[in-house]
ZAKOL-235057 format. One record per atom (N, C-alpha, C, CB): x, y, z. Coordinates in pm, whole numbers, padded with zeros to 5 digits, always signed. Glycine has a CB too. Example, Ala and Ser with C-alpha at 12.3 -4.5 7.8 and 13.67 -1.06 7.14 Angstrom:
// residues 2
+01319-00569+00780;+01230-00450+00780;+01320-00330+00780;+01131-00447+00905;+01285-00225+00708;+01367-00106+00714;+01290+00003+00787;+01408-00060+00572;
// end
This chain:
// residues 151
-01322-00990+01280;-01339-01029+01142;-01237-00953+01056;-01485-01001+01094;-01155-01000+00992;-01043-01007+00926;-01115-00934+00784;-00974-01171+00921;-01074-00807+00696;-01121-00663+00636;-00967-00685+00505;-01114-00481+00795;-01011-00690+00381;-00925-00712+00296;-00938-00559+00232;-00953-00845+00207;-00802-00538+00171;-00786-00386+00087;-00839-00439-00025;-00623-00308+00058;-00939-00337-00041;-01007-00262-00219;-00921-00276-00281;-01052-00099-00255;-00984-00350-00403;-00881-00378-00543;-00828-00271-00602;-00948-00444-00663;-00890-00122-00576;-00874-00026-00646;-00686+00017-00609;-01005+00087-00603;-00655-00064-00486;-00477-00003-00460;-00452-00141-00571;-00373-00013-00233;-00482-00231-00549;-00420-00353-00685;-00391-00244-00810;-00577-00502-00755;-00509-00225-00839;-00535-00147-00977;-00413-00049-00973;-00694-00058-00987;-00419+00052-00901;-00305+00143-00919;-00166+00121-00909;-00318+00228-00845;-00132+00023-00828;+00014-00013-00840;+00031-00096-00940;+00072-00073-00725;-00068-00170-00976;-00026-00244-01138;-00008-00127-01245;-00169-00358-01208;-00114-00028-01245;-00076+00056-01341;+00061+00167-01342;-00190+00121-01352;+00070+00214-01234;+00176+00273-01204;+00327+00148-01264;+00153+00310-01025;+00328+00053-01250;+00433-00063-01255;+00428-00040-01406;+00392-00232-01187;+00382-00097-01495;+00268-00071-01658;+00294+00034-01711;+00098-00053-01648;+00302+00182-01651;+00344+00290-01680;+00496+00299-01688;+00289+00371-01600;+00556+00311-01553;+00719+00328-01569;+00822+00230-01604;+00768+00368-01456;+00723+00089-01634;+00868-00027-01653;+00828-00019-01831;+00851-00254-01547;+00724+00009-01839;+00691+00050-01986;+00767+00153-02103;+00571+00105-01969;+00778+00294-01976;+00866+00379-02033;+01007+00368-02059;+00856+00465-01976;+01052+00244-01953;+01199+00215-01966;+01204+00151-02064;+01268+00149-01867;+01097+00044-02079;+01105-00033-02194;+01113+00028-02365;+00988-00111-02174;+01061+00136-02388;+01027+00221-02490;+01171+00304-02536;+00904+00319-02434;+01175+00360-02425;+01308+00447-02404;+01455+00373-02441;+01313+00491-02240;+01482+00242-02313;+01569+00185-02362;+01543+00134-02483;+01607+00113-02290;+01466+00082-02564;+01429+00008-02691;+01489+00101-02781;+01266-00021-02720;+01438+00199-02768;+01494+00364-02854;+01656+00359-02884;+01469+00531-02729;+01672+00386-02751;+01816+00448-02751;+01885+00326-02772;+01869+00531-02613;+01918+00189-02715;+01974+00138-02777;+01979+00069-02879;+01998+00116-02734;+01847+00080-02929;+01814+00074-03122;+01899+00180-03191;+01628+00122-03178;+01892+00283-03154;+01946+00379-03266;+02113+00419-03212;+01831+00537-03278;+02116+00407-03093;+02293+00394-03077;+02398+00310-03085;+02327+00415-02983;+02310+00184-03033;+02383+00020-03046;+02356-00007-03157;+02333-00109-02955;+02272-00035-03246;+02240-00121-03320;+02087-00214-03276;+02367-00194-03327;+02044-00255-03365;+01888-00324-03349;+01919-00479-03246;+01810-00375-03550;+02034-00506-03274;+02047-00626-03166;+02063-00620-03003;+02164-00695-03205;+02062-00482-03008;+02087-00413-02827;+01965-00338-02802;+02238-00283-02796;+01891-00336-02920;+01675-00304-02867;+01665-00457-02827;+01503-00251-03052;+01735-00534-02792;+01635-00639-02769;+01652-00659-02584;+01679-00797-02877;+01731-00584-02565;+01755-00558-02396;+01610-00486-02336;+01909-00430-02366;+01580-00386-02379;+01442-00371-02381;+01354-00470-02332;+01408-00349-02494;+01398-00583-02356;+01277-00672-02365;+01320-00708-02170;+01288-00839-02523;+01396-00646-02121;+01408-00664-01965;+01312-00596-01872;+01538-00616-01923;+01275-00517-01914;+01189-00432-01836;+01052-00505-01863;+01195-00267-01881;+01027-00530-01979;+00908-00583-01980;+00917-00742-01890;+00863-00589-02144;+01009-00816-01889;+01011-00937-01820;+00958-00897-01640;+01182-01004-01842;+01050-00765-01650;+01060-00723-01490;+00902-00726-01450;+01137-00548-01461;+00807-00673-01568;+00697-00587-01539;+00615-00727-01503;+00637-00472-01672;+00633-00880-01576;+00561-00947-01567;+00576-01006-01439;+00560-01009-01662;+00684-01026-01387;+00709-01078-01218;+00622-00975-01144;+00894-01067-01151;+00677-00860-01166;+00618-00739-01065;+00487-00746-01102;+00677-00577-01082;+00396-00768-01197;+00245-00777-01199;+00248-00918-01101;+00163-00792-01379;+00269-01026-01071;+00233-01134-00998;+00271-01075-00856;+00308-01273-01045;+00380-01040-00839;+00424-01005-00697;+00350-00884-00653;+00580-00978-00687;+00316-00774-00703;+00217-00726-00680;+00046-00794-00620;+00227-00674-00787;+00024-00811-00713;-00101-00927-00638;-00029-01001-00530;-00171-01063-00757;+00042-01051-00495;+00055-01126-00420;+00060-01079-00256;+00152-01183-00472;+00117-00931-00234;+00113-00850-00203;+00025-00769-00124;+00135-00834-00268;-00080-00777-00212;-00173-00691-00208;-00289-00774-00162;-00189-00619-00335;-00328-00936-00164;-00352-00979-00119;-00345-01051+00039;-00349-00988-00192;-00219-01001+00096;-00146-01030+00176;-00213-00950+00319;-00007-00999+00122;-00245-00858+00251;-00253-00713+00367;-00442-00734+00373;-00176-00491+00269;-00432-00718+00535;-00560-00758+00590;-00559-00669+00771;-00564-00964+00589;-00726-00637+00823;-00679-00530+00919;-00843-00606+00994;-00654-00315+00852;-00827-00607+01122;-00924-00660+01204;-00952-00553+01320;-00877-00800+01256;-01067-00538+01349;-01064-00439+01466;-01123-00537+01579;-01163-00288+01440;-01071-00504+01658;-01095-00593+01816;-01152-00495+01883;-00952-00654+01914;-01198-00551+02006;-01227-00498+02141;-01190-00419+02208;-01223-00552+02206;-01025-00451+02208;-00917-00329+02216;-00803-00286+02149;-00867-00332+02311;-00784-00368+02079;-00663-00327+01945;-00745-00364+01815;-00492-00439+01945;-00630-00290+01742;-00631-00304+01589;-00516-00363+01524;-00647-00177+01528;-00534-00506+01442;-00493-00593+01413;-00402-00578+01271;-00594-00671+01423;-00308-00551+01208;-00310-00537+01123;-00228-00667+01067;-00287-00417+01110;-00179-00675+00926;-00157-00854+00880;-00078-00827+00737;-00344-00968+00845;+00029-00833+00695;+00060-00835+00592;+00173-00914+00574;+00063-00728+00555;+00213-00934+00435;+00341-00997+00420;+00300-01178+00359;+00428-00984+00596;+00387-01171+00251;+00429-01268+00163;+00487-01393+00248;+00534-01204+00066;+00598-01359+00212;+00714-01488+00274;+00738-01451+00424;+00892-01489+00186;+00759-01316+00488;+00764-01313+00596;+00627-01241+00645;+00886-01262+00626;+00535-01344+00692;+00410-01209+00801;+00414-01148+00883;+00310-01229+00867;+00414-01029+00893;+00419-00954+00996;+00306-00925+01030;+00486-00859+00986;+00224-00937+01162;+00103-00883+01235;+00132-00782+01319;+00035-00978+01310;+00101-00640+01320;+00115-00532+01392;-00014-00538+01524;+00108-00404+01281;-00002-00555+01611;-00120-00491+01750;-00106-00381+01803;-00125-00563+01880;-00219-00272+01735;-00217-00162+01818;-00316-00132+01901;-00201-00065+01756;-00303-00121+02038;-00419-00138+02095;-00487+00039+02132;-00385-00246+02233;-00577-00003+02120;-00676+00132+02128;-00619+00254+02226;-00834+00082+02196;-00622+00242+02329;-00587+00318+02423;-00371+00372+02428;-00658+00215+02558;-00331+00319+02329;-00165+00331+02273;-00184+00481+02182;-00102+00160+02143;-00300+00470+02133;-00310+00570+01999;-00279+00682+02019;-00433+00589+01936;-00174+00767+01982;-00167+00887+02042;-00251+01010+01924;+00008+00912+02077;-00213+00927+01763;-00273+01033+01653;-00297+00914+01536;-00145+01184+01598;-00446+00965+01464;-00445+00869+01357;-00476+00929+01252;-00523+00761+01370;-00375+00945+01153;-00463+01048+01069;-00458+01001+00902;-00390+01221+01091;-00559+01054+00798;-00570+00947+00693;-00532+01071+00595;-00733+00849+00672;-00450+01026+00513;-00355+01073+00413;-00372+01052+00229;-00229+01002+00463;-00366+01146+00163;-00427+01062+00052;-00321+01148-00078;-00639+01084+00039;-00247+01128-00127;-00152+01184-00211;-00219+01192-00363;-00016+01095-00202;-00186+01268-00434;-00231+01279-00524;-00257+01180-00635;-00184+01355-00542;-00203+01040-00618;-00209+00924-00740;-00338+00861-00650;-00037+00797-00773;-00299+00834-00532;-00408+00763-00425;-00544+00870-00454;-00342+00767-00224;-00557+00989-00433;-00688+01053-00541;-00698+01045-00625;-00721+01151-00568;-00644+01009-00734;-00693+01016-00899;-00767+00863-00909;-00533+01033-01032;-00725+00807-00811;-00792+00640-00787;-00904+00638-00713;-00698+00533-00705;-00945+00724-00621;-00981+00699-00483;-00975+00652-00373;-01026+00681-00474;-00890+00679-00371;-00770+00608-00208;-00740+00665-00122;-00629+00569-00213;-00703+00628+00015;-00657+00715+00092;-00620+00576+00178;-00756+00847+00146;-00475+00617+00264;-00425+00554+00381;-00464+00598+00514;-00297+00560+00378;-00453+00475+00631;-00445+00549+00730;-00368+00517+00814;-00537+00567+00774;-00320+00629+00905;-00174+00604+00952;-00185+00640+01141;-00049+00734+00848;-00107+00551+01189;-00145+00528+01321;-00024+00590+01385;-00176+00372+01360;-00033+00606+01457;+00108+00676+01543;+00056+00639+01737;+00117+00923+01496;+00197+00576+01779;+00138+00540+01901;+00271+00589+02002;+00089+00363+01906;+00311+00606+02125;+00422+00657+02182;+00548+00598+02164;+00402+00665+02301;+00523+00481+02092;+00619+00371+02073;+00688+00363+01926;+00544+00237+02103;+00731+00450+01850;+00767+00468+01675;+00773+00300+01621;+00961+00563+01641;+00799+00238+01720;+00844+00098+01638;+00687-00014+01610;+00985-00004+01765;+00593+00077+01670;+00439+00016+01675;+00353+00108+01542;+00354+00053+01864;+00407+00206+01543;+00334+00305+01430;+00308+00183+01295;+00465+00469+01371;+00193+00266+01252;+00122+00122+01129;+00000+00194+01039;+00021-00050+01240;+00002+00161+00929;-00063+00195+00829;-00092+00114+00761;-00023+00268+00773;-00245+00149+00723;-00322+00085+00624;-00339+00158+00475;-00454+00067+00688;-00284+00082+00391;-00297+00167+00293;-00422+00146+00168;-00163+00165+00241;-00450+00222+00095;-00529+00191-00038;-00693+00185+00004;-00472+00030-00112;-00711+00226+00144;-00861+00258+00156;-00985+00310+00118;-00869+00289+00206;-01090+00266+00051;-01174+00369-00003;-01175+00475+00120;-01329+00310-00048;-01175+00665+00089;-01181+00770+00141;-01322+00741+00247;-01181+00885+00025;-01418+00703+00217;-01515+00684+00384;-01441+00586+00410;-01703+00639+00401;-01427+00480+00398;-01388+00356+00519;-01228+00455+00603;-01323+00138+00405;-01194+00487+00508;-01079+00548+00580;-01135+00629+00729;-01004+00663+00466;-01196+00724+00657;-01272+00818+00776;-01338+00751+00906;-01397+00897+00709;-01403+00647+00802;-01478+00600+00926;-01404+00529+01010;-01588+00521+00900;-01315+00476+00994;-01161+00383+01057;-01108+00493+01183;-00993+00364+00898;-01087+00613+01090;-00993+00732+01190;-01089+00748+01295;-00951+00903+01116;-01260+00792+01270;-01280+00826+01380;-01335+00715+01484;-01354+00929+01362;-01359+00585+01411;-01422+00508+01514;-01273+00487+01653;-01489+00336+01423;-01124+00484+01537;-01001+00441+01646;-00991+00602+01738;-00811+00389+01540;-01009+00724+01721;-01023+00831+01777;-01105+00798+01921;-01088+00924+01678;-01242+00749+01893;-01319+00769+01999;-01263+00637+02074;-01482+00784+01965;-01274+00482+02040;-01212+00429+02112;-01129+00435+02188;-01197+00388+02084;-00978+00514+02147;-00827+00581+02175;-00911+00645+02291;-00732+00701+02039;-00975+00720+02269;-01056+00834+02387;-01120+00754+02470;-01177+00948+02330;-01190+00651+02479;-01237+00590+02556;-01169+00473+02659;-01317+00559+02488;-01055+00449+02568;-00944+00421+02661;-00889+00479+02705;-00872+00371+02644;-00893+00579+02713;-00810+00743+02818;-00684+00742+02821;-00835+00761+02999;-00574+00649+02740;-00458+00684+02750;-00384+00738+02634;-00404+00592+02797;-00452+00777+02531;-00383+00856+02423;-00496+00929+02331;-00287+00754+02329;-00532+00952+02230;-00563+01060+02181;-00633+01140+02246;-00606+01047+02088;
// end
């Protein structure tokens, strides 16, 4: 059964986007208001255009990314125009460990990140509520262990 990411990573990368295409917008509006002339604040108005694509492509995005646990792998699913499906199978796992940076806490988030002997299989889920995360790491831990060939 196919597991969609918490709106709460939507939320933060829209705001984060909202925040810094905002400041460019402000900033450039500024400076080239008062150095150019008032007809070169209207460049300004680029960042905000940027912000409105990047709010759609964002969602779009973010809707995209989806994670299934199987029998013996873990499924992962993302991508727009090109999908990419990652298979990591249980017993590959060498370390899984869940990561949470300081913007991903001020939200309640945390990723989790897979590492298998193979670098080009390594895969992460990002924007997890902090238990599902946990509970993700250790259910793929004991599985990994129960397939006896990596963690």
């Amino acid at each position: 059964m196919w597991r969609a990411l918490p709106p709460g990573l939507l939320r933060m990368r829209r705001l984060l986007l909202v925040v810094w295409l905002g400041l460019i917008a402000l900033a450039g509006g500024l400076l080239l208001g008062l150095l150019a002339g008032p007809a070169w604040a209207a460049f300004a108005l680029l960042p905000l255009a940027l912000m409105a694509w990047g709010w759609v492509l964002i969602g779009r995005n973010w809707r995209s990314w989806r994670y299934a646990e199987r029998a013996d792998d873990l499924l992962i699913s993302r991508g727009v125009l090109w999908r990419e499906q990652t298979v990591v199978p249980y017993g590959r796992m060498q370390l899984v460990e869940v990561t949470s940076g300081p913007v991903e806490r001020h939200f309640g988030l945390a990723s989790v990140q897979l590492h298998t002997a193979a670098a080009a299989t390594d895969a992460t889920i990002p924007g997890l509520d902090p238990a599902e995360a946990e509970r993700l790491r250790d259910r793929l831990t004991e599985l990994g262990e129960a397939r006896s060939a990596g963690l």
